[in-house]
Structure formats: C-alpha cells, structure tokens
DSSP file (Angstrom, degrees, kcal/mol; ACC not computed):
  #  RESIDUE AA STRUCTURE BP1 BP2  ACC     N-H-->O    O-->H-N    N-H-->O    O-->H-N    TCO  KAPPA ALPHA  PHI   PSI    X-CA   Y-CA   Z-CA
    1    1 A X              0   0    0      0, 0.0     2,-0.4     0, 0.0     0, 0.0   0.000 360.0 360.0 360.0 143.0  -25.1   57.8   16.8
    2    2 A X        -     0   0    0      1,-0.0     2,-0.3    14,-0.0    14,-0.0  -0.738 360.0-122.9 -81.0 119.7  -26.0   58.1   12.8
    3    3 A X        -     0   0    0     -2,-0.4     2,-0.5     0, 0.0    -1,-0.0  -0.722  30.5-168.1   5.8  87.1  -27.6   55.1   11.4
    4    4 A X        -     0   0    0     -2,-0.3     8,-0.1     3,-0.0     3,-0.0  -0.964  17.7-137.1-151.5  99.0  -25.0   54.4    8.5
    5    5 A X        -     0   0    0     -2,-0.5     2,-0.7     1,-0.1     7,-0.0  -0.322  38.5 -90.6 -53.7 150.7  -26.8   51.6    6.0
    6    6 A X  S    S+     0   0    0      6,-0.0     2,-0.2     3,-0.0    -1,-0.1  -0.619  82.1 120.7 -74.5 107.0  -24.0   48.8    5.0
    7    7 A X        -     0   0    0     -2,-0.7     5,-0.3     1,-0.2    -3,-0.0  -0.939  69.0 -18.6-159.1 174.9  -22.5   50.3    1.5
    8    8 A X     >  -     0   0    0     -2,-0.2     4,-1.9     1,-0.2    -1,-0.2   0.518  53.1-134.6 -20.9 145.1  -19.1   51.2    0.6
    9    9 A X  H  > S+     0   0    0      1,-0.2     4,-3.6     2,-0.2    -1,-0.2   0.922 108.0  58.9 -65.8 -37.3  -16.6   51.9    3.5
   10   10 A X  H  4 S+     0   0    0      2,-0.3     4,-0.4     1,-0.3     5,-0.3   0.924 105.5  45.6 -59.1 -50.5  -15.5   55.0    1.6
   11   11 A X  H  > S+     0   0    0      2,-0.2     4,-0.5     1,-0.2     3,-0.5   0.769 108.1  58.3 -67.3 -27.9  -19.0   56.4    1.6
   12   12 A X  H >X S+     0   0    0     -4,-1.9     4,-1.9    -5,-0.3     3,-1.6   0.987 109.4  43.1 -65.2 -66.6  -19.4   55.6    5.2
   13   13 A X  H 3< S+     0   0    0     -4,-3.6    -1,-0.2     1,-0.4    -2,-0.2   0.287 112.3  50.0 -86.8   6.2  -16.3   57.7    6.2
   14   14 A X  H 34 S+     0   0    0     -3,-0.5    -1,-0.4    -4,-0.4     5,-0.2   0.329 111.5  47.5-116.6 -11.6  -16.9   60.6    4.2
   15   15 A X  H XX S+     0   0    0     -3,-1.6     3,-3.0    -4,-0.5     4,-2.3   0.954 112.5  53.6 -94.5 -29.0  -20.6   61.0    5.4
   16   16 A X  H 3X>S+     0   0    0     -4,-1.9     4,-3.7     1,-0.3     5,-0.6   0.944 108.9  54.8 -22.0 -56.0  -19.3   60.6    9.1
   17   17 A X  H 345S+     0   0    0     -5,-0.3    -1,-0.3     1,-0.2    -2,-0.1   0.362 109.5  33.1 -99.8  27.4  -17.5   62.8    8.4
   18   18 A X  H <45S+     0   0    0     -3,-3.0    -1,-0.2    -4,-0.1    -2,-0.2   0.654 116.4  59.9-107.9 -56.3  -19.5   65.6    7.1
   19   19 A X  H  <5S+     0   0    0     -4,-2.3    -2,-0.2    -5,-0.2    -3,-0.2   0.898 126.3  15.2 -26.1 -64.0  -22.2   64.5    9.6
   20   20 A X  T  <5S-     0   0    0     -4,-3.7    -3,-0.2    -5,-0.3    -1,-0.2   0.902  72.8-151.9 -71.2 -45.4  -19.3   65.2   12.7
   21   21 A X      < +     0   0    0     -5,-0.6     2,-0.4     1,-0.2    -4,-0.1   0.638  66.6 105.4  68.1  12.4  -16.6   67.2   11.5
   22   22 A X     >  -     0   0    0     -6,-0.3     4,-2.2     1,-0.1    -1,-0.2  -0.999  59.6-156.4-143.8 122.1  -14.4   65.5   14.0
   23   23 A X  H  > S+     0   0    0     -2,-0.4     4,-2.1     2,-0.2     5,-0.4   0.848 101.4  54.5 -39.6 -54.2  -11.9   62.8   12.8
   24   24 A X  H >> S+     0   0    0      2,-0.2     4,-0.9     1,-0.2     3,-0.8   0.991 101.9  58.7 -75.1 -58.2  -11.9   61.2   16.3
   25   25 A X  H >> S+     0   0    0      1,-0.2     4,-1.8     2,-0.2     3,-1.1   0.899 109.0  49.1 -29.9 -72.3  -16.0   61.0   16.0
   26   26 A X  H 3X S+     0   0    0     -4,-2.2     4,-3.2     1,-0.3     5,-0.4   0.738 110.2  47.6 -40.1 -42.8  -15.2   58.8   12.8
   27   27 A X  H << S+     0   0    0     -4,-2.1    -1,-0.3    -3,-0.8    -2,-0.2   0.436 116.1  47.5 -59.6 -20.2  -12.7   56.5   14.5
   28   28 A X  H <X S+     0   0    0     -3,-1.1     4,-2.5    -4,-0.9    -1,-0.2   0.945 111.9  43.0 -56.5 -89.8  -14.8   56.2   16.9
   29   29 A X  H  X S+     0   0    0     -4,-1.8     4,-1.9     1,-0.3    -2,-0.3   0.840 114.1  48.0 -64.3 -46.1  -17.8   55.5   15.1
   30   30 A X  H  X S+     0   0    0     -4,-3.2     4,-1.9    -5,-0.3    -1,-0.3   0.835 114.0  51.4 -75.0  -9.6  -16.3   52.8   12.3
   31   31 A X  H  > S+     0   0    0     -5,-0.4     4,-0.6     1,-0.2     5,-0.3   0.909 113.1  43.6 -95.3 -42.5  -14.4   50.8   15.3
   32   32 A X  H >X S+     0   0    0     -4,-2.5     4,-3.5     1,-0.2     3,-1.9   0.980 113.3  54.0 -51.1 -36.9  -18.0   50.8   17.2
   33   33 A X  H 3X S+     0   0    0     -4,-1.9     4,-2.7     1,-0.4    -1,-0.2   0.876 114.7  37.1 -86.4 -39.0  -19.4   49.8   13.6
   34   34 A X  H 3< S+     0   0    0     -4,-1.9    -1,-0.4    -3,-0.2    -2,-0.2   0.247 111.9  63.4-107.0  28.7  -16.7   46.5   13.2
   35   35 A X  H << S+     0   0    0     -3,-1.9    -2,-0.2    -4,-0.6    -1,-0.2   0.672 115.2  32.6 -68.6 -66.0  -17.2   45.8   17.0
   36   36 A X  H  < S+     0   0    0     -4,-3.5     2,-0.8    -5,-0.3    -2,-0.2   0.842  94.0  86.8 -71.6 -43.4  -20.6   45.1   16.2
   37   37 A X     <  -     0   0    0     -4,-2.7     2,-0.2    -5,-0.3    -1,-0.0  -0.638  52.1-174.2 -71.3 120.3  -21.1   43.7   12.9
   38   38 A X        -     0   0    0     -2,-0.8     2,-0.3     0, 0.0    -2,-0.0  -0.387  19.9-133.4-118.4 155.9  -20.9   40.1   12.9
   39   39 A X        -     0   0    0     -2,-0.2    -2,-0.0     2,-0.0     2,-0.0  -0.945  26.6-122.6-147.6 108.6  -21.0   37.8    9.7
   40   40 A X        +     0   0    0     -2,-0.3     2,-0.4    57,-0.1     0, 0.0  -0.101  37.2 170.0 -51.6 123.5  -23.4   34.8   10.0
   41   41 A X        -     0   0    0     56,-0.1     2,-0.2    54,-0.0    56,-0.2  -0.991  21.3-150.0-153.3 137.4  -21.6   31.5    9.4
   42   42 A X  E     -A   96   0A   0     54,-2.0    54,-1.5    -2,-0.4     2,-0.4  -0.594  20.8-112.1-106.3 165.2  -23.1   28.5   10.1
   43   43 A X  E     -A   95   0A   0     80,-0.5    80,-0.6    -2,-0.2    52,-0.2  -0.752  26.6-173.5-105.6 136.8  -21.0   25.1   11.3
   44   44 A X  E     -A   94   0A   0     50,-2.2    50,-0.7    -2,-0.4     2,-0.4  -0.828   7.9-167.0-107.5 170.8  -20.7   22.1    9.2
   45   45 A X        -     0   0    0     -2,-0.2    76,-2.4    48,-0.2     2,-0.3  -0.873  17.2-157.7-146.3 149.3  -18.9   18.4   10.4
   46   46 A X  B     -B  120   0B   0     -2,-0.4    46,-1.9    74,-0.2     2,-0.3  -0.969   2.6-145.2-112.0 126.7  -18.4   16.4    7.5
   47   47 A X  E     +C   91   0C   0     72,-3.0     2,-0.2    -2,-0.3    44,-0.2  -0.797  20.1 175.1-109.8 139.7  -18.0   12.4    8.0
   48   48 A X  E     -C   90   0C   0     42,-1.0    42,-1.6    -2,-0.3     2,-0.4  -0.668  20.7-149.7-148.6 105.4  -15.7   10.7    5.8
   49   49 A X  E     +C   89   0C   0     68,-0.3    40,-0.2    40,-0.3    30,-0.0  -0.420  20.6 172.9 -60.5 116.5  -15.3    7.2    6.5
   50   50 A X        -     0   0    0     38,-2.0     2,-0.5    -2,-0.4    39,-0.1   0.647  29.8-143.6-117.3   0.4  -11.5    6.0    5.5
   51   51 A X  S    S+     0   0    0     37,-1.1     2,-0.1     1,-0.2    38,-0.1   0.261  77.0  74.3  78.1 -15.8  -11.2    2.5    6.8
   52   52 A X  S    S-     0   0    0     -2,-0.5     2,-0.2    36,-0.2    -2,-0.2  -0.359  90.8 -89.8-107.7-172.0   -7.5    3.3    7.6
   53   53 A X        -     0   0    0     -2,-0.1     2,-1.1    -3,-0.1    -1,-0.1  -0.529  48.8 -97.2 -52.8 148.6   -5.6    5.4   10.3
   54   54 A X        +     0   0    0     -2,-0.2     2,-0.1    35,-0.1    23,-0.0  -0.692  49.4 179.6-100.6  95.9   -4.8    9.1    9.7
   55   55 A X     >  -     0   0    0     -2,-1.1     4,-2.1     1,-0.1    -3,-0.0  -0.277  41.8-104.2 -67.5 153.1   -1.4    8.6    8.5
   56   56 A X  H  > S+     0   0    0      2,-0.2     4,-1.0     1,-0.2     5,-0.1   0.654 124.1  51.2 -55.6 -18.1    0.3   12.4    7.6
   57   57 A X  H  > S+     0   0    0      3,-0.1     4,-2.5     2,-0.1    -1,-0.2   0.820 112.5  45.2 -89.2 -39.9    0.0   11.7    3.9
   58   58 A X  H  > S+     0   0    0      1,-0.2     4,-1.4     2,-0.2    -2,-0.2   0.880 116.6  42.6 -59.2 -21.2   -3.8   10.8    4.4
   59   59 A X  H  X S+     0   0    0     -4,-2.1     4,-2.1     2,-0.2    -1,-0.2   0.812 118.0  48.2-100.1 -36.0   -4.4   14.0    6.8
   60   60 A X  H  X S+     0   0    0     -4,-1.0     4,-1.8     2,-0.2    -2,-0.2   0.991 112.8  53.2 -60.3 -43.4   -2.0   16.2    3.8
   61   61 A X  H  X S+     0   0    0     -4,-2.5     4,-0.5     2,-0.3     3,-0.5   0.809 115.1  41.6 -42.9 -61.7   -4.5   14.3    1.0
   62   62 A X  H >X S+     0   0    0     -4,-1.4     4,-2.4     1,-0.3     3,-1.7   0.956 114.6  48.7 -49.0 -79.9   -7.5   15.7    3.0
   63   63 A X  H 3X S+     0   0    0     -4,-2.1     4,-0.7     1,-0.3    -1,-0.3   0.555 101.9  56.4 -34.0 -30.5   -6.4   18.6    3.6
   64   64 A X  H 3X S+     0   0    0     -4,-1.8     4,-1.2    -3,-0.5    -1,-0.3   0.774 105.6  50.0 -76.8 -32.3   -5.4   19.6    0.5
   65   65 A X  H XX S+     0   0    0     -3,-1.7     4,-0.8    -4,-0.5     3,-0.7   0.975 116.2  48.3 -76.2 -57.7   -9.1   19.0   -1.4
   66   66 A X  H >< S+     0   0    0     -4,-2.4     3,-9.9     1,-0.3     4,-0.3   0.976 104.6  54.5 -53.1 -32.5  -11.0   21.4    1.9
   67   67 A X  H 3< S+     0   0    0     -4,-0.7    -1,-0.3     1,-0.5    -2,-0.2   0.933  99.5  60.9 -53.2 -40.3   -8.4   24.3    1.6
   68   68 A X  H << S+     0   0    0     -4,-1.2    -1,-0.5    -3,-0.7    -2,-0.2   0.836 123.3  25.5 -47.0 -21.3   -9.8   24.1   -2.5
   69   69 A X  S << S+     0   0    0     -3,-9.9     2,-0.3    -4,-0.8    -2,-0.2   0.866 134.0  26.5-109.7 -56.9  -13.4   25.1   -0.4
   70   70 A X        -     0   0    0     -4,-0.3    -1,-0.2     1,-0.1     3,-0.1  -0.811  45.1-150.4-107.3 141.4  -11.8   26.8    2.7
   71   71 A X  S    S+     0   0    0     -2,-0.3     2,-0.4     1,-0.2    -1,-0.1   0.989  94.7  25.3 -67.8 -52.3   -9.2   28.7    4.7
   72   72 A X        +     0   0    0     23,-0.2    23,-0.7    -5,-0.1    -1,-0.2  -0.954  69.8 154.4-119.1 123.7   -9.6   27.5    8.0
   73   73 A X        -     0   0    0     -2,-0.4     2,-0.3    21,-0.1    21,-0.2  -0.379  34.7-128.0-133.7-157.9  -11.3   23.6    9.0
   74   74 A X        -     0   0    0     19,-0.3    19,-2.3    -2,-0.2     2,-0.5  -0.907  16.8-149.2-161.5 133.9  -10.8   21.6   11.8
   75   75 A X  E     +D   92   0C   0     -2,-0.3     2,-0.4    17,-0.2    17,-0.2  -0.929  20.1 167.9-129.3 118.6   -9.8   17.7   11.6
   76   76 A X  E     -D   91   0C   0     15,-2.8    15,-1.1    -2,-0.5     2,-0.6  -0.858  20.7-147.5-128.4 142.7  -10.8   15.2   14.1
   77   77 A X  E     +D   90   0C   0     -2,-0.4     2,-0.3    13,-0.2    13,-0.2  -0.963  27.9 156.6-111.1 141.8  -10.6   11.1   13.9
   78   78 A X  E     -D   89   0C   0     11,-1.3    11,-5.7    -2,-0.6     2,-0.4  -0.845  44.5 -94.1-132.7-178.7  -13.2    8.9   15.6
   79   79 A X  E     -D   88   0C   0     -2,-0.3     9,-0.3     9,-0.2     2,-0.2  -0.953  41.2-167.1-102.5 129.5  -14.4    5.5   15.2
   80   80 A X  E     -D   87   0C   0      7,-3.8     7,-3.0    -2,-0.4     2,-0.4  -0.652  14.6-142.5-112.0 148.9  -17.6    4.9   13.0
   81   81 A X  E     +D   86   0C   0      5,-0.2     2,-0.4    -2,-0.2     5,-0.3  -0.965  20.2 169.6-118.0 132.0  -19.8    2.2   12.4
   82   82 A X  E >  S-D   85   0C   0      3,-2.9     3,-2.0    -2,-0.4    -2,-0.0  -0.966  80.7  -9.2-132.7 133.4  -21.5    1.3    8.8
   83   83 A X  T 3  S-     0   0    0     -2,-0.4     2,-0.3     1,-0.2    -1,-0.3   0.953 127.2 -60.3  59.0  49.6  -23.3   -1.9    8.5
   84   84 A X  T 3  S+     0   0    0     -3,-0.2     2,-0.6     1,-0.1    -1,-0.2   0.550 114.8 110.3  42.0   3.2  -22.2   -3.0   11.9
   85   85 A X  E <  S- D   0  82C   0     -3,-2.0    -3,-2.9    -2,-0.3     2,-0.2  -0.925  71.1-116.4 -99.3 109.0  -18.5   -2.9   10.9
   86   86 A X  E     - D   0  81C   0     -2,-0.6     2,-0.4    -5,-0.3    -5,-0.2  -0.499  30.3-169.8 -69.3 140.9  -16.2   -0.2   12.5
   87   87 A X  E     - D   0  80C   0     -7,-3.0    -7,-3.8    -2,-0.2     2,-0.3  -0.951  24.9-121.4-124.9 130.5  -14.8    2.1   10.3
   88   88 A X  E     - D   0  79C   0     -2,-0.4   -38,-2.0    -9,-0.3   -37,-1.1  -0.519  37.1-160.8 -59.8 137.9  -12.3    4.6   11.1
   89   89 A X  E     -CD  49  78C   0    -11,-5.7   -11,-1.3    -2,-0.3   -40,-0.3  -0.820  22.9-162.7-124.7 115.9  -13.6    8.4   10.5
   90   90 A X  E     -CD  48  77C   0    -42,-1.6   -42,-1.0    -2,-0.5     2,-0.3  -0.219  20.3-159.6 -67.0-175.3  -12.1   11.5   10.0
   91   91 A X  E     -CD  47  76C   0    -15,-1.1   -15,-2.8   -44,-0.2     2,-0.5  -0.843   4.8-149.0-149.9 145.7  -14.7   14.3   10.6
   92   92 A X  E     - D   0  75C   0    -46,-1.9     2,-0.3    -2,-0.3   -46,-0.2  -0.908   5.9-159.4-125.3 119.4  -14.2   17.7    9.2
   93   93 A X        +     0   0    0    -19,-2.3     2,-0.4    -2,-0.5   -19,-0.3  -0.593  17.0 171.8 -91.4 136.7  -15.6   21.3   10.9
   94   94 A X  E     -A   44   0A   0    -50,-0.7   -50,-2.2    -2,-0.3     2,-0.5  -0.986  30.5-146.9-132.9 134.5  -15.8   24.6    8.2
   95   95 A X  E     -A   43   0A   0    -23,-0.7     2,-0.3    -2,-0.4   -52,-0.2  -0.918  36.3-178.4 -98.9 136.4  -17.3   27.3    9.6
   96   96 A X  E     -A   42   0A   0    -54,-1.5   -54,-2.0    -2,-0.5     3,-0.1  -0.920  35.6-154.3-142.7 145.4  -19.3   28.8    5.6
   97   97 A X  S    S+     0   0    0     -2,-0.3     2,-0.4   -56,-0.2   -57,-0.1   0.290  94.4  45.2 -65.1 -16.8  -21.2   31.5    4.8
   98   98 A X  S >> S-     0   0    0    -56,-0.1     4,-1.4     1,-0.1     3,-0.9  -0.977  72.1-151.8-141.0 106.6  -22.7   29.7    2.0
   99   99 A X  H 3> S+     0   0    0     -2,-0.4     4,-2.3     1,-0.2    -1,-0.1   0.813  92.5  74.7 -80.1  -5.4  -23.7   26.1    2.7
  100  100 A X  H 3> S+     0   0    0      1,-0.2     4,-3.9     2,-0.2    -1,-0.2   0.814  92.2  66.1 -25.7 -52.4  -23.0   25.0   -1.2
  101  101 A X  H <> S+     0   0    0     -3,-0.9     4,-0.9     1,-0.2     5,-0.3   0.939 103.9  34.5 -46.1 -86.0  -19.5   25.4    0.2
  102  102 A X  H >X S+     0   0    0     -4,-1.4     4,-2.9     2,-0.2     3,-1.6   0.925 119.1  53.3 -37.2 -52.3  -19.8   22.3    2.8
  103  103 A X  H >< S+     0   0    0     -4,-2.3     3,-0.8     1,-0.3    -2,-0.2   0.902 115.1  43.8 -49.1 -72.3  -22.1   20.2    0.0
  104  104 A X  H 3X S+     0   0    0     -4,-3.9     4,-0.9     1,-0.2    -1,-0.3   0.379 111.1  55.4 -28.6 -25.3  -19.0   21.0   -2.6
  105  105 A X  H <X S+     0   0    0     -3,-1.6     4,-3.0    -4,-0.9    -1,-0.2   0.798 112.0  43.5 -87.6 -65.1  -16.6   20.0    0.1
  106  106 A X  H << S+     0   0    0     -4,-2.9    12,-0.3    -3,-0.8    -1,-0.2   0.217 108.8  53.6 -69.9  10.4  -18.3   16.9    0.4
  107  107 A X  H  >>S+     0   0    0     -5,-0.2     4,-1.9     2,-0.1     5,-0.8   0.569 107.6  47.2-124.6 -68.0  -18.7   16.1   -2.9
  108  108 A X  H  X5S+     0   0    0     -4,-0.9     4,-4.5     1,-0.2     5,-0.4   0.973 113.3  47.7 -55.0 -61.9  -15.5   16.4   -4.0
  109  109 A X  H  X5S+     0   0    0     -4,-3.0     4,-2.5     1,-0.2     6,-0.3   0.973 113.6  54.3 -36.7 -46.6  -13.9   14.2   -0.8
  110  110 A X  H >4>S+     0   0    0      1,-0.2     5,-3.1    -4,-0.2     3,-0.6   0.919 118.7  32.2 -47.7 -53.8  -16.9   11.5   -1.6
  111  111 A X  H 3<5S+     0   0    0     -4,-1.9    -1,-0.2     1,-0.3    -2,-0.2   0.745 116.5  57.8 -84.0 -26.5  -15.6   11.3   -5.5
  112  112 A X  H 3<<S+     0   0    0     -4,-4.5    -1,-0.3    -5,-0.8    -2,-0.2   0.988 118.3  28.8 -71.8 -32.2  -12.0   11.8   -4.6
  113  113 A X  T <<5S-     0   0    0     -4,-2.5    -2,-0.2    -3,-0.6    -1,-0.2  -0.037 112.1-117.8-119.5  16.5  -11.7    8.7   -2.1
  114  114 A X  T   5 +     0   0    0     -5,-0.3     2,-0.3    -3,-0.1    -3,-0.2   0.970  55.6 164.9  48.0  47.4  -14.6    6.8   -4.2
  115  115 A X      < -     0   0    0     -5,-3.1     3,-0.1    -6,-0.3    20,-0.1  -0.735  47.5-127.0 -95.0 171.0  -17.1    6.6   -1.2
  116  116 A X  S    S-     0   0    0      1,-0.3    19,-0.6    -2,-0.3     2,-0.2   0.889  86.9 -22.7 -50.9 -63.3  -20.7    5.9   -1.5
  117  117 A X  E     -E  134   0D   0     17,-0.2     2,-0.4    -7,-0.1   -68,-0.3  -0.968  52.1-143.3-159.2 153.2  -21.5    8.9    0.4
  118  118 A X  E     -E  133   0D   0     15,-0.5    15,-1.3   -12,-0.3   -70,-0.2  -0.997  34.4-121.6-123.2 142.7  -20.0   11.5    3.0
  119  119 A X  E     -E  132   0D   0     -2,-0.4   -72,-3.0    13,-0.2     2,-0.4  -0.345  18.0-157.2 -97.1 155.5  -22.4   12.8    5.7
  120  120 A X  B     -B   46   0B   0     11,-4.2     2,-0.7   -74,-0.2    11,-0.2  -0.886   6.7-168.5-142.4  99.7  -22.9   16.3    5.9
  121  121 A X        -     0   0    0    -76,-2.4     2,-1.2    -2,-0.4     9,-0.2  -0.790   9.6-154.4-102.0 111.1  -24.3   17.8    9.6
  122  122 A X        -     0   0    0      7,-1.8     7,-0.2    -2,-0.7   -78,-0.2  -0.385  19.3-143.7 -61.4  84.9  -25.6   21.6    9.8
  123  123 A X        +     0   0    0     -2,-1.2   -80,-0.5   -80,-0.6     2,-0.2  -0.621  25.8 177.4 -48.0 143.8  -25.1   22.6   13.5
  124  124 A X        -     0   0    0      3,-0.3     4,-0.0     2,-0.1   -82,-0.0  -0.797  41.9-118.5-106.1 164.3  -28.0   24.9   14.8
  125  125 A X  S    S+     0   0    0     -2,-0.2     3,-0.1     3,-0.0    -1,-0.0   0.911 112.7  12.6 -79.8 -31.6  -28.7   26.4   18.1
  126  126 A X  S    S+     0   0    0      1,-0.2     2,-0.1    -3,-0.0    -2,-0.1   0.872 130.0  20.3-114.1 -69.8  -32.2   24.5   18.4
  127  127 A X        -     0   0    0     -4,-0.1     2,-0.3     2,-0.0    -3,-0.3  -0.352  48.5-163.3-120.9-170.0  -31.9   22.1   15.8
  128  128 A X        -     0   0    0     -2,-0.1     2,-0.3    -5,-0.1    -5,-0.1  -0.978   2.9-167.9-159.1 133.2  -30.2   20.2   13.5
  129  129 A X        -     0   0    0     -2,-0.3    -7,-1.8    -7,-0.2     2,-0.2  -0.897  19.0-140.9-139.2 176.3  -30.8   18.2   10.4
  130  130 A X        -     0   0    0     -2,-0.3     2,-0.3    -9,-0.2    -9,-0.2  -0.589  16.0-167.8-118.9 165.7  -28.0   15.5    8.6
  131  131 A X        -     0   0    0    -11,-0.2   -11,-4.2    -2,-0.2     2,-0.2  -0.766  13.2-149.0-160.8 157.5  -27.6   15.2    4.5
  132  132 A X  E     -E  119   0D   0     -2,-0.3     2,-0.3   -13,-0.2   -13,-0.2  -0.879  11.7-141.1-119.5 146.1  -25.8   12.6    2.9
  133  133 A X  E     -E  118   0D   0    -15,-1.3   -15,-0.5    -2,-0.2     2,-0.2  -0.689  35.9-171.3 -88.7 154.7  -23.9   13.8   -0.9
  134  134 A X  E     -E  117   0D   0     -2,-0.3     2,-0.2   -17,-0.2   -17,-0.2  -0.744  26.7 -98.9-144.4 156.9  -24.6   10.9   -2.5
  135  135 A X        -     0   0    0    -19,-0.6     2,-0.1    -2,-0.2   -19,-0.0  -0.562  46.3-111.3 -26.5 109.3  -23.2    9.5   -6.3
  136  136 A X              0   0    0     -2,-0.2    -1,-0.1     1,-0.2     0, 0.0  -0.586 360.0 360.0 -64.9 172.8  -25.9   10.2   -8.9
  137  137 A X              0   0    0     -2,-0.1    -1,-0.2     0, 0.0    -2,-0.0   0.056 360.0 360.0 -83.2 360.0  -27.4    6.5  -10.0
C-alpha cells in the first residue's frame, strides 16, 4: 500500500489514482485510510458545585454555556463536599482536541454561576493531574 502523507483529500485521490489506475484500488485505499486514522482527544470532567438540585432549567442553563465550547458533553450529578459541607455537583465530560476548550468551558460556568472556582480533571491512561480556573485577585 502507498504511503499517502496527510494533505488535501483531493490530492490523495488523484495520486491514488495515477499510482493504481483502478477506481476500486482508491476506494479501497481512502476507506482503509479513515478506518485507521484516529484523532486524539483527550477527556475532561468539570466540577461545578451548584448547591441546588438539577432542576430542567438548571440542566437547560448548563447546557446552554458547554454547547458555546462543544457539540457533544455528558452531564452527571453527585454529591460534593467543600469545607465539610455537602454540596450538590453537577460534573461535566467533553471529549477536546484542544484543552483551552475545557479551561474556557470552565471559566465561563465559574463566572456565569459566580463560583470561586470550577475544577478541571485531565483523564490519562497512566496519570492524571486536577486544575482549578480560578477568579483573578
């Protein structure tokens, strides 16, 4: 199989297809080519403590600020603790290419619902490290 560097689609299917001559080769070849290539996205969970239940206008509220970062999230409630005080929490998953994306994400929930900070966790396979967005001083 030809070795076909990532650059326009266009350029890929007309040197296939000088390389082959054969239509079916190309078809072929571009369905092996988006079988294989994968596009690295890394996992975020976002903590946003809201002190309430997640009534349907709080869960539309939310919802409305990620879809401004992302197309597709995931929305989960748990129970939190800050200061020894349980807090209800949503947490929110974005799969991003670009982890600005999550930070932004988070930045905007902190400032829209006036928090202190919203915690911001990078899944990895071996490890894992936490940020908080914070409020400049």
């Amino acid at each position: 199989m030809t070795k076909i560097e990532p650059y326009n689609i266009w350029e890929q299917i007309a040197e296939t297809i000088i390389q082959t001559g054969n239509g079916k080769d190309i078809l072929n070849h571009l369905a092996d080519r988006l079988m294989t290539e994968q596009v690295q996205r890394d996992n975020y969970l976002l903590y946003l403590g809201v002190g309430e239940e997640l009534t349907e206008d709080l869960k539309n509220e939310i919802a409305d600020i990620v879809s401004g970062f992302t197309d597709s999230f995931t929305l989960a409630t748990a129970i939190g603790f800050f200061k020894k005080q349980e807090e209800k929490t949503v947490l929110i998953q974005i799969a991003s290419e670009n982890k600005k994306i999550a930070y932004e994400c988070a930045e905007a929930l902190r400032d829209h619902f006036n928090q202190k900070g919203v915690g911001v966790v990078k899944e990895v396979k071996q490890e894992g490290s936490y940020r908080r967005v914070i409020q400049e001083q």
